[in-house]
C-alpha positions in Angstrom: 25.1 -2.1 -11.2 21.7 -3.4 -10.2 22.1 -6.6 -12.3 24.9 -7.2 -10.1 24.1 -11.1 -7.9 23.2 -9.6 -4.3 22.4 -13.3 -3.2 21.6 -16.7 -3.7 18.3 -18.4 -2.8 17.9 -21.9 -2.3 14.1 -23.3 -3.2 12.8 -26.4 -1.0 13.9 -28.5 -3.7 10.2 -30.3 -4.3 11.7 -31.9 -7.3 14.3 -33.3 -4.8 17.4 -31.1 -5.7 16.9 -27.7 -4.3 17.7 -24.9 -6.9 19.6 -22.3 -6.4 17.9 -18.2 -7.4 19.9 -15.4 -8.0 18.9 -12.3 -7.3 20.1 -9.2 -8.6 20.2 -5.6 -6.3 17.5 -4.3 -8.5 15.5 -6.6 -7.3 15.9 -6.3 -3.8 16.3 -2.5 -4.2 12.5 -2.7 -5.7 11.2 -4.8 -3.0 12.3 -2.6 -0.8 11.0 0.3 -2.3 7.5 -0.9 -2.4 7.9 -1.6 0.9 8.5 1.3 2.0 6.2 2.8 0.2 3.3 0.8 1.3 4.5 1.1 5.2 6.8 4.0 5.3 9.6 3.3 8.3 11.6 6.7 9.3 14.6 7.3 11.2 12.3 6.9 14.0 11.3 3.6 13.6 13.2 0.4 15.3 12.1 -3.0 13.2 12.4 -6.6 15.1 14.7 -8.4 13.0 12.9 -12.0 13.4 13.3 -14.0 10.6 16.1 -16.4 11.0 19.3 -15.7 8.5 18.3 -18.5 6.3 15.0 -17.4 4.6 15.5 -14.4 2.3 12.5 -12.5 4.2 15.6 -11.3 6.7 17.2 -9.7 4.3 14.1 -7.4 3.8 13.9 -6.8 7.6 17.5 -6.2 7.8 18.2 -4.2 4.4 15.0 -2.2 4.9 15.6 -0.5 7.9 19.2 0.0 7.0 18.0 1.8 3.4 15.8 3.9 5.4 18.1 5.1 9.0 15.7 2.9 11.2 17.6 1.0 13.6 17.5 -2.5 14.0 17.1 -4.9 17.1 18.3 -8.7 17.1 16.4 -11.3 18.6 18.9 -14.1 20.4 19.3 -17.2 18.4 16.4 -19.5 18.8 14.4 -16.0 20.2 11.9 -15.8 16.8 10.4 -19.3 18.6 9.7 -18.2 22.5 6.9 -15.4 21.9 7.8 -14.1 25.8 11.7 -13.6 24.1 9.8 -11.5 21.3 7.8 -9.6 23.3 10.8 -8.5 26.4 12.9 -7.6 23.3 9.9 -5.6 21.9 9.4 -3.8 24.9 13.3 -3.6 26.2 14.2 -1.8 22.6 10.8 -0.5 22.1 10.1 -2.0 18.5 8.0 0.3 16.7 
């Protein structure tokens, strides 16, 4: 169901022990909703996955275009820091 745990987040820990968030598929199913609302991807579309596997933004990037049929491209490890590695995978798999 969408109360169903679809991941754990781990928060900086400013207290000094880092926290662990669930979140449920509803929620990322709504996120990515909106998203698409508010910048509709098609079948079309290719999206840079950039965000390193850590932070919880990649699994918008990743989920989003998979919801939709947009195909993804992978930046090498390490790529999301050399802005010349962004841009030659930008233009090699022609990020839209």
């Amino acid at each position: 169901t969408g109360e169903n745990l679809a991941y754990v987040m781990y928060t900086s820990g400013s207290t000094g022990n880092p926290k662990g968030v669930m979140i449920e598929h509803h929620s990322v199913i709504n996120y990515l909703e909106w998203m698409q609302h508010k910048y509709p991807l098609s079948e079309k579309d290719v999206v840079l996955q950039k965000t390193p596997f850590s932070f919880d933004v990649s699994v918008w990037e990743l989920f989003w275009s998979i919801h939709v049929g947009a195909s993804v491209s992978f930046l090498p490890p390490g790529g999301e820091k050399d802005p010349s590695i962004i841009a030659e995978v930008i233009k090699q798999h022609q990020v839209t």
